[in-house]
C-alpha positions in Angstrom: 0.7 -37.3 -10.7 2.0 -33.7 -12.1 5.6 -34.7 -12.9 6.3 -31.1 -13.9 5.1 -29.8 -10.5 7.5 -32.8 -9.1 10.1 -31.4 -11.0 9.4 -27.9 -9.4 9.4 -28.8 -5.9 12.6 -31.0 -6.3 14.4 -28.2 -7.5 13.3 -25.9 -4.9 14.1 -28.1 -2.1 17.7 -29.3 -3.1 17.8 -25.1 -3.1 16.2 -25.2 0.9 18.4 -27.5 1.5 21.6 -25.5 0.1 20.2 -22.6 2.3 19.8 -25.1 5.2 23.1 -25.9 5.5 24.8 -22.3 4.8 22.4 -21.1 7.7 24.1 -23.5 10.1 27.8 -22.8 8.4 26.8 -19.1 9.6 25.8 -20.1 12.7 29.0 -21.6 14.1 30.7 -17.7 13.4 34.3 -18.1 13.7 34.3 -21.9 13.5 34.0 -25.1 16.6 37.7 -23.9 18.3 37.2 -20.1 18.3 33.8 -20.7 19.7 35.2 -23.4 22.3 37.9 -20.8 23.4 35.5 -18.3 23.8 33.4 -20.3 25.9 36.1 -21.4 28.0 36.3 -17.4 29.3 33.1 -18.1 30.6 31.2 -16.0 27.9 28.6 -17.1 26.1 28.4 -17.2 22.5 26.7 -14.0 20.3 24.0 -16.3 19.2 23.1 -17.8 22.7 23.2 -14.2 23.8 20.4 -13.6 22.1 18.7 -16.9 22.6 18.3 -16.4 26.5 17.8 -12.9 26.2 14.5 -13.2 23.8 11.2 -14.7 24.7 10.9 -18.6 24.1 9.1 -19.7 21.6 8.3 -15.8 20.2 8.8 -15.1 16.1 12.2 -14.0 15.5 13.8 -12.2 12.3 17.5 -12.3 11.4 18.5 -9.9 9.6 22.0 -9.7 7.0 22.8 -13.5 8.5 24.6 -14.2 5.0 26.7 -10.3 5.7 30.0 -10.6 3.9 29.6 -13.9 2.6 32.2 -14.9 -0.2 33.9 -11.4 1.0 36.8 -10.3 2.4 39.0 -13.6 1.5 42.6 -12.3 1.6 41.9 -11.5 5.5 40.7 -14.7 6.2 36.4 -13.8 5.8 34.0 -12.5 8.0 31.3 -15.0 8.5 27.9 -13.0 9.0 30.2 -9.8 9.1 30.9 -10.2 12.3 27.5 -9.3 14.1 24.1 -11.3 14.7 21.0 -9.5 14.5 17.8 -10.2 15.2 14.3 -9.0 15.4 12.5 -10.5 18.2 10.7 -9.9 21.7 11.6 -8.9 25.1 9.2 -9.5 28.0 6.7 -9.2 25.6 7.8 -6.1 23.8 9.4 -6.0 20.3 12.9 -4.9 19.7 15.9 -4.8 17.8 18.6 -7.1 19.0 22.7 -6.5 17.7 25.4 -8.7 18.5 29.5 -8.6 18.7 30.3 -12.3 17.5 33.7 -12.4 18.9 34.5 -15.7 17.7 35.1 -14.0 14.2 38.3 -11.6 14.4 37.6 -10.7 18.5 34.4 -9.2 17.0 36.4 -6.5 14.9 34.5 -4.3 12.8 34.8 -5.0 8.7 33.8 -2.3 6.4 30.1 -5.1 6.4 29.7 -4.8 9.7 29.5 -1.4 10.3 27.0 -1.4 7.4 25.0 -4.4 9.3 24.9 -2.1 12.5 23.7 0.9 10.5 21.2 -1.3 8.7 19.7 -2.1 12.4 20.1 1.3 13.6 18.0 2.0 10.4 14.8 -0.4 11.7 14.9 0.7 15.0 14.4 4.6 13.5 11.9 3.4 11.2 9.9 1.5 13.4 10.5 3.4 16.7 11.7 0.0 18.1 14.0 -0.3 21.5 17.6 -1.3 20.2 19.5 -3.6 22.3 23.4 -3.8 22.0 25.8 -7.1 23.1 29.1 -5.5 23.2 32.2 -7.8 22.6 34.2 -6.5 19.9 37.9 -5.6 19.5 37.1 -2.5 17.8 38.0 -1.4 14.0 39.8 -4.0 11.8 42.8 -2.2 11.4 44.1 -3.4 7.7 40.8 -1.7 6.6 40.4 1.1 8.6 40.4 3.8 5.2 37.3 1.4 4.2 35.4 1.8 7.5 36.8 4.8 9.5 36.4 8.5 7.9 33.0 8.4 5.5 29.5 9.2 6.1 28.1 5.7 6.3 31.3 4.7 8.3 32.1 3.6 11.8 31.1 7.3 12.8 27.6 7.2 11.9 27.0 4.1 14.3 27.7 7.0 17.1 25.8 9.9 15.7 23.1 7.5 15.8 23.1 6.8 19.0 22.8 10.3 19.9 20.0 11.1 17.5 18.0 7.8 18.7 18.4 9.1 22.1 17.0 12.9 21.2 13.6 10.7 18.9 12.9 8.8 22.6 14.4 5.6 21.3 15.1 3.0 24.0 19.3 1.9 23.9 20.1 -0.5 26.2 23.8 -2.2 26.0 25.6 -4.6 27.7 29.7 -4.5 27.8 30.2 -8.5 27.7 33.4 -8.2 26.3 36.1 -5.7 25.1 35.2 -2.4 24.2 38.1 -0.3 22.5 38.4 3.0 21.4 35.5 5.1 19.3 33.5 2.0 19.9 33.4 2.7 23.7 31.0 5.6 22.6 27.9 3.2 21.6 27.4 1.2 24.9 28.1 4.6 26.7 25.4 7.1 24.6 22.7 4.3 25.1 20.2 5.3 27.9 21.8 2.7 30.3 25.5 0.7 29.9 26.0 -2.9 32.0 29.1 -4.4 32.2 30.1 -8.0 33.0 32.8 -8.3 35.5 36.1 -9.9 34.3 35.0 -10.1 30.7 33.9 -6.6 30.0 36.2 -4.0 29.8 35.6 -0.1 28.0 38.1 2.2 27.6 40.0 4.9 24.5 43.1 3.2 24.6 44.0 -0.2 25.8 47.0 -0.8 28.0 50.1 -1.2 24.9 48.6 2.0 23.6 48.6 4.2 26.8 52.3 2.9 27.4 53.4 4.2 24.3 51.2 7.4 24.1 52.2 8.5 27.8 54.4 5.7 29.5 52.0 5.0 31.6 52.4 0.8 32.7 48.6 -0.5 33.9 46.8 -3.9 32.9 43.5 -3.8 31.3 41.2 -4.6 34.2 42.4 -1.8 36.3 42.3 0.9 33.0 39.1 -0.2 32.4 37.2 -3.3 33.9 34.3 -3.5 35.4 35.4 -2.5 38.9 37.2 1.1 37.2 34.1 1.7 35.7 31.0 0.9 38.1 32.7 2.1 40.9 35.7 4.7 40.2 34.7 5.8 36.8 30.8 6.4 36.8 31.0 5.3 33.5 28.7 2.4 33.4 25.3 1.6 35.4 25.6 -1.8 36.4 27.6 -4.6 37.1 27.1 -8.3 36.9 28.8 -11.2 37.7 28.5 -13.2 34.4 26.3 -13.2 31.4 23.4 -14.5 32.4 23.1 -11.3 35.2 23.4 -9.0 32.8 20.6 -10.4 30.6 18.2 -10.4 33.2 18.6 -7.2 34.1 17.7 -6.3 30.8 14.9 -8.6 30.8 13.9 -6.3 34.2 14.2 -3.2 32.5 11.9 -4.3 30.0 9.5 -5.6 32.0 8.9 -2.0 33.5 8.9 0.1 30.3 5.8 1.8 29.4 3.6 1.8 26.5 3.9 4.0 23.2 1.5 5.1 20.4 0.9 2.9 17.3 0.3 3.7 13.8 -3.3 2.0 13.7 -2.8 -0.5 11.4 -5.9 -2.4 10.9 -5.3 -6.2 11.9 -8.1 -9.0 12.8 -7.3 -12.5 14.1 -5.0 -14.0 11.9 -6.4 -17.4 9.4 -4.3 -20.0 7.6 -4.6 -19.9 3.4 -7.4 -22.5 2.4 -4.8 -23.4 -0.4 -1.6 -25.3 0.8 1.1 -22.9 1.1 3.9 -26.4 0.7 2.2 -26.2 -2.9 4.2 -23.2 -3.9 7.2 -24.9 -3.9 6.3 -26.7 -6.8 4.1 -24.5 -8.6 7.2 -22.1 -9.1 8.7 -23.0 -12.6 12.3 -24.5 -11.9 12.9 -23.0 -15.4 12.4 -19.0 -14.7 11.5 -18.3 -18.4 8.6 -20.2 -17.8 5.1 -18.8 -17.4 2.9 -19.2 -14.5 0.0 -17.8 -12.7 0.9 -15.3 -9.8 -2.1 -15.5 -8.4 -1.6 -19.1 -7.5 1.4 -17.8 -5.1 -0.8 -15.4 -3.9 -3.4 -17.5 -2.6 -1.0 -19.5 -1.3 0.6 -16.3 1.3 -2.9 -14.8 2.1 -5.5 -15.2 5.5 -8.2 -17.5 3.7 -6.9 -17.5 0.7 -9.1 -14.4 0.1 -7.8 -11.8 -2.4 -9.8 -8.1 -3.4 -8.7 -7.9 -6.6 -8.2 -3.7 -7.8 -9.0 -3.1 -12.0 -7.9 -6.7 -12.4 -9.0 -6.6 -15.9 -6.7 -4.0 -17.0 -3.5 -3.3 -16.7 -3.2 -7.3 -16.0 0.9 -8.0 -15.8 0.7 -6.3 -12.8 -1.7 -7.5 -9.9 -2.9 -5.2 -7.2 -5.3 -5.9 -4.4 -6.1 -6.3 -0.9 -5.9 -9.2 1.5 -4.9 -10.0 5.1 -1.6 -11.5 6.0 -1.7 -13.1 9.2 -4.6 -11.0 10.2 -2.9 -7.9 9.2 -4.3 -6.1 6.3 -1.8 -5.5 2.9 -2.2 -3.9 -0.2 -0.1 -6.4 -2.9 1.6 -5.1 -5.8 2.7 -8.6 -7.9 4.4 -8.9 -11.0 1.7 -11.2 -12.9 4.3 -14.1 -14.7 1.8 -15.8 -17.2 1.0 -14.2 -20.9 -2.0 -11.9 -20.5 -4.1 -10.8 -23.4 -6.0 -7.3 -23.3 -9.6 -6.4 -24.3 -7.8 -4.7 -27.7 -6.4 -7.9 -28.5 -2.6 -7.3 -27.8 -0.4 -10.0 -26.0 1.6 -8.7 -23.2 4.8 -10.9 -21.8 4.4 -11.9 -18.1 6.5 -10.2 -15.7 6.8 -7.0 -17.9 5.3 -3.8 -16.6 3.3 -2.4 -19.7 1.9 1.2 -19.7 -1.4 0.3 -18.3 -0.3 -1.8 -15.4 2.4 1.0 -14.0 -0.5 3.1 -14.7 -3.2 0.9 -12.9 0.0 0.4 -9.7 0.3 4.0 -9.3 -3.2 4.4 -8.8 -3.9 1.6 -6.3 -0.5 2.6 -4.5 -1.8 6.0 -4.0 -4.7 4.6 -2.6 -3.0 2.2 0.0 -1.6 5.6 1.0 -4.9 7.5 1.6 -6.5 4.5 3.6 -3.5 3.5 5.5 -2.5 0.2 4.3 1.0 -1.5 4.1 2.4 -2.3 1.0 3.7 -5.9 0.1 5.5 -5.8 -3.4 6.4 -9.6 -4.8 8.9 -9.6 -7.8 9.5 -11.4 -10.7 9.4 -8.5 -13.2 12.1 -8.6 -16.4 11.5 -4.8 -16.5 9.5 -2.4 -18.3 8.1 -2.8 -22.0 10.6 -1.3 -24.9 10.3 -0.9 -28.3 8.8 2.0 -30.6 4.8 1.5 -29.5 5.8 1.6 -25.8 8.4 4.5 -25.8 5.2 6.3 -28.8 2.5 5.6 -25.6 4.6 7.2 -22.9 6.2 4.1 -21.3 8.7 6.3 -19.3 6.0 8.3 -18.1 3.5 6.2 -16.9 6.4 4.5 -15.1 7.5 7.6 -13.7 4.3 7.8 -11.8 4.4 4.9 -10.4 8.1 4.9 -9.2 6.7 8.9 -7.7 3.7 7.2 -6.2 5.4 4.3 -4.5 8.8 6.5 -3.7 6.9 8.9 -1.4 4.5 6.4 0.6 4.2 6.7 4.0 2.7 3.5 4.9 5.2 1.0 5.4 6.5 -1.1 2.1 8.0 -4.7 2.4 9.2 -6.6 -0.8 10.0 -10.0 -1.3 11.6 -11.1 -4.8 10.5 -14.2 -5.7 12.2 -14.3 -8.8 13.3 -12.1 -11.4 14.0 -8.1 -9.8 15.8 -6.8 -13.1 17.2 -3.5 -13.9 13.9 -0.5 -13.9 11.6 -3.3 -12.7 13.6 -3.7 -9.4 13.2 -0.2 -8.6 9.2 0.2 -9.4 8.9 -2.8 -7.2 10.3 -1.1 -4.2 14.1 -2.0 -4.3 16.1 -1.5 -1.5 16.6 2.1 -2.8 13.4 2.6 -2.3 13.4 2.5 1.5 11.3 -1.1 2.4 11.5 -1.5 6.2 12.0 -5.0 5.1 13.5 -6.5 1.7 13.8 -10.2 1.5 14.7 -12.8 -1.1 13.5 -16.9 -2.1 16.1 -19.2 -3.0 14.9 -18.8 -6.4 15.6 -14.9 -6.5 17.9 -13.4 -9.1 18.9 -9.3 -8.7 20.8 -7.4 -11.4 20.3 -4.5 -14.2 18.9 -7.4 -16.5 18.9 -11.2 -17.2 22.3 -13.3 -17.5 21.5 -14.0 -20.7 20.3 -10.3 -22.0 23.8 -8.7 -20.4 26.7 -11.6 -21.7 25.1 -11.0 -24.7 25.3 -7.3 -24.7 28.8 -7.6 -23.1 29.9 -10.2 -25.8 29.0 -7.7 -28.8 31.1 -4.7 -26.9 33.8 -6.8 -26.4 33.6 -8.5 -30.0 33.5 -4.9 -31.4 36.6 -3.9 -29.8 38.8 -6.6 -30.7 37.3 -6.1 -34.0 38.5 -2.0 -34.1 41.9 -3.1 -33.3 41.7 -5.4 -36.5 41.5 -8.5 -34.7 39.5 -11.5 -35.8 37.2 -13.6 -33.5 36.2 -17.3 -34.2 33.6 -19.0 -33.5 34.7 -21.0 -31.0 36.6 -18.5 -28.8 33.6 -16.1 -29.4 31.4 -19.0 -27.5 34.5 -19.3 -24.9 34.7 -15.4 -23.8 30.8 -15.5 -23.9 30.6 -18.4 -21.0 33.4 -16.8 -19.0 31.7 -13.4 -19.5 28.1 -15.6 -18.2 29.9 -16.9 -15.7 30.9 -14.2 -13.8 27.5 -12.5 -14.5 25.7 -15.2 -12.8 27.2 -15.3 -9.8 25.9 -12.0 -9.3 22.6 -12.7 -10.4 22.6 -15.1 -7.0 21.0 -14.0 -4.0 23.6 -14.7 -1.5 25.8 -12.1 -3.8 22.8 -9.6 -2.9 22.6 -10.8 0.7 26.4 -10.8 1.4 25.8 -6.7 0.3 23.4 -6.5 2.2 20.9 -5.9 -1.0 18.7 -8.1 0.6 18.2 -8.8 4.5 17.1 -11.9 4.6 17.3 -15.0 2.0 14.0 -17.6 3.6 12.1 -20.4 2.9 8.5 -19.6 0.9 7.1 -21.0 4.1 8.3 -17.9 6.1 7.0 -15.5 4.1 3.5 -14.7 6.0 6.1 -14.8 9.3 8.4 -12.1 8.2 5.5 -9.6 6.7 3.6 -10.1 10.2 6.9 -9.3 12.2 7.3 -6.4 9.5 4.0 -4.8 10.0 4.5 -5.6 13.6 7.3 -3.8 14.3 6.1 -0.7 11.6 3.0 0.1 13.6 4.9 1.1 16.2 5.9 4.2 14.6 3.0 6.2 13.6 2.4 8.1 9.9 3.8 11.3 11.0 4.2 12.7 7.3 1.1 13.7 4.7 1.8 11.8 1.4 2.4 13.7 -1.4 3.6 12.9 -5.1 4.6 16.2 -5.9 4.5 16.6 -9.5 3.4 13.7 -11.2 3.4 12.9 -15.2 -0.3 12.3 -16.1 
């Protein structure tokens, strides 16, 4: 009996379970009464939206399901930020899925949920996937409209996308199952096709208190704009539909007649479970992160057959690169190696640093992902590069320039998945969200920020200590240790991956044991959108 393997996969599991049960606190939106009100309309709820609209029993994908968690408290929250979306499959055909959940604020749009929409918008571009849009939203959340309304990345863009989607040959279907006020009567409208449910629905610039005061005009709601205005006076929508149910099935229909489309070629065989048990992970993965271990028994734990091509894994060894098959599909793997390597000149090298020789060896193999068309999986736990005089002497900066160039300008598709540590440097070399993965997902265990909780109170408590010092005051002991547990404190909480997830930093947090799902659905929905773009590095430090 391994008690400290026990010890692992208790403390990973009371962390499942924590995730367990904020998933389902997500899940009920707005709470039991909003969502018994709403139902009492005859509407059915965002969630179950989607759940008759998808396939049964096909893989699905939420994405952003922890949006604006922990946010937004003085206006009362915004559970999920106020939209569900997933990534699933229609009639056989993958797709994009988004979601007014009306039960939180009559579906009114925080300054996270128009960064949720655009973060779907963004995967259907990518991946040249249909989009599908569930309309029931009260339109902007006033109190906040300076923080959603005017900027680039604002409210606007969700329309501009539409239009651009429309000109790339992207399928928009939507479905008016609720209210649809103001600018956000453009999206269902510059999709290819707009339904509307009768009674429910309604789309129009300016609801009925508006247009009295604008012009005087006195008219209810259902004559301005319901479903009868619209499919039969107006033009303005396609279709109408008794109830709910209708409308989804129409959809259903429409996919069930769509044609075909190119792919990117990916090369995939029939997919194999790992020979090792992948349940072993969760107790193979320290509890205590500063703790070494052997990537490479996480590795084998994720791939088809537990079969792993290892590239130059005798040098450069904190970071490991090879090839492998994830649930047939075949990945190049970029991991940070976490146990204390020793190289042929005799020098120890900390796990989970990237040394000169490993962004060195990465660049290389990442360049060669590129020429033979394989996807790139990047797992993290990486403190950061190597400092100190014999790094910054052998050209650390450089040789991780060329890595961050080489990985930056892929054109095969790159999904990351932090494990653990995604620090400062190390975060973007890795393939950070700045770095454009079509998917980014976290483990429980996952900790995101410029550097460890420990590394930055520390550096905070000696810039504070200094001040109060300059201004001639005198620090004890005692409140020195005091202002350096607040100052970890608050540092920690950002460290956590819901802080990252509520952001948006991350899409998804999941279980270990969904990891091979969500890379297959990733490469899934990528190689519908083939390589259009040579790769080039441009100039590169050599």
């Amino acid at each position: 009996m391994n008690l400290e393997f026990n010890k692992n996969e208790d403390s990973l599991k009371q962390l499942l379970f924590q995730l367990s049960q904020r998933r389902k606190r997500v899940a009920l939106g707005g709470g039991e009464k909003r969502i018994a009100k709403h139902k009492e309309k005859g509407k059915l709820t965002a969630r179950e939206r989607i759940t008759y609209l998808l396939d049964e029993g096909a893989e699905t994908v939420e994405i952003g399901a922890f949006a604006g968690e922990g946010m937004y408290q003085e206006e009362g929250g915004c559970p999920g930020g106020g939209v569900v979306v997933v990534i699933g499959w229609v009639q056989g055909r993958q797709c994009v899925v988004v979601a007014n959940d009306a039960t939180v604020k009559a579906g009114a749009w925080f300054p996270i949920t128009a960064k949720k929409n655009l973060r779907a918008q963004e995967i259907s571009i990518e991946n040249k996937l249909p989009i599908i849009y569930l309309v029931d939203s009260a339109g902007v959340y006033l109190p906040m409209q300076d923080e959603i309304f005017p900027d680039k990345e604002h409210f606007g863009r969700i329309f501009r996308n539409n239009a651009v989607m429309s000109s790339m040959g992207i399928v928009q279907l939507a479905a008016i199952m609720g209210p649809c006020v103001a600018g956000g009567a453009y999206l269902p409208i510059m999709s290819d096709e707009a339904m509307i449910v009768d009674g429910t629905g309604s789309v129009f610039l300016a609801g009925s208190y508006l247009v009295k005061s604008a012009i005087g005009e006195s008219i209810d709601n259902e004559t301005l704009g319901g479903a009868s205005t619209h499919s039969e006076i107006s033009g303005v929508t396609d279709y109408k539909f008794e109830n709910d149910e209708q409308c989804l099935d129409h959809i259903r229909n429409i996919f069930d007649k769509m044609g075909g489309q190119a792919t990117a070629g990916f090369s995939r065989k029939e997919a194999a479970a790992p020979k090792e048990n992948p349940t072993e992970m969760l107790g193979l993965l320290p509890a205590d992160r500063a703790k070494p271990y052997d990537m490479m028994d996480i590795i084998n734990r994720l791939v088809d057959n537990s079969e792993f091509e290892p590239y130059k894994d005798l040098y450069g060894q904190t970071l490991i690169c090879g090839l492998a098959r994830i649930e047939g599909w075949a990945v190049g793997i970029v991991a940070n190696q976490r146990k204390i390597v020793k190289t042929k000149k005799g020098a120890m090298q900390m796990g989970g640093v990237i040394y000169s020789d490993s962004a060195d060896k990465a660049a290389r193999f990442i360049m060669n992902c590129n020429q033979k068309k394989i996807p790139l999986v990047f797992l993290h736990d990486v403190s950061g590069f190597m400092v100190g005089s014999q790094s910054e002497h052998g050209g650390i900066i450089k040789d991780g320039a060329k890595m961050v160039n080489a990985m930056a300008n892929s054109v095969v598709p790159k999904f990351s998945v932090i494990i653990g540590n995604s620090y400062g440097a190390g975060n973007y070399a890795m393939c950070g969200k700045a770095y454009d993965p079509r998917l980014i997902v976290a483990w429980p265990t996952a900790q995101l920020a410029v550097m460890s909780g420990a590394a930055a109170a520390n550096t905070l408590l000696q810039i504070q200590v200094a001040s109060l010092k300059a201004k001639g005051q005198e620090i004890t002991p005692e409140a020195e240790k005091e202002l350096l547990d607040t100052i970890k404190a608050r540092y920690e909480e950002q460290l956590s991956p819901y802080y990252a997830a509520a952001r948006l930093w991350v899409d998804a947090i999941i279980d270990p044991l969904e990891t091979r799902k969500v890379i297959s659905q990733g490469i899934s929905m990528a190689n519908h959108a083939p390589i259009e773009k040579a790769y080039n590095v441009g100039v590169i430090q050599v």
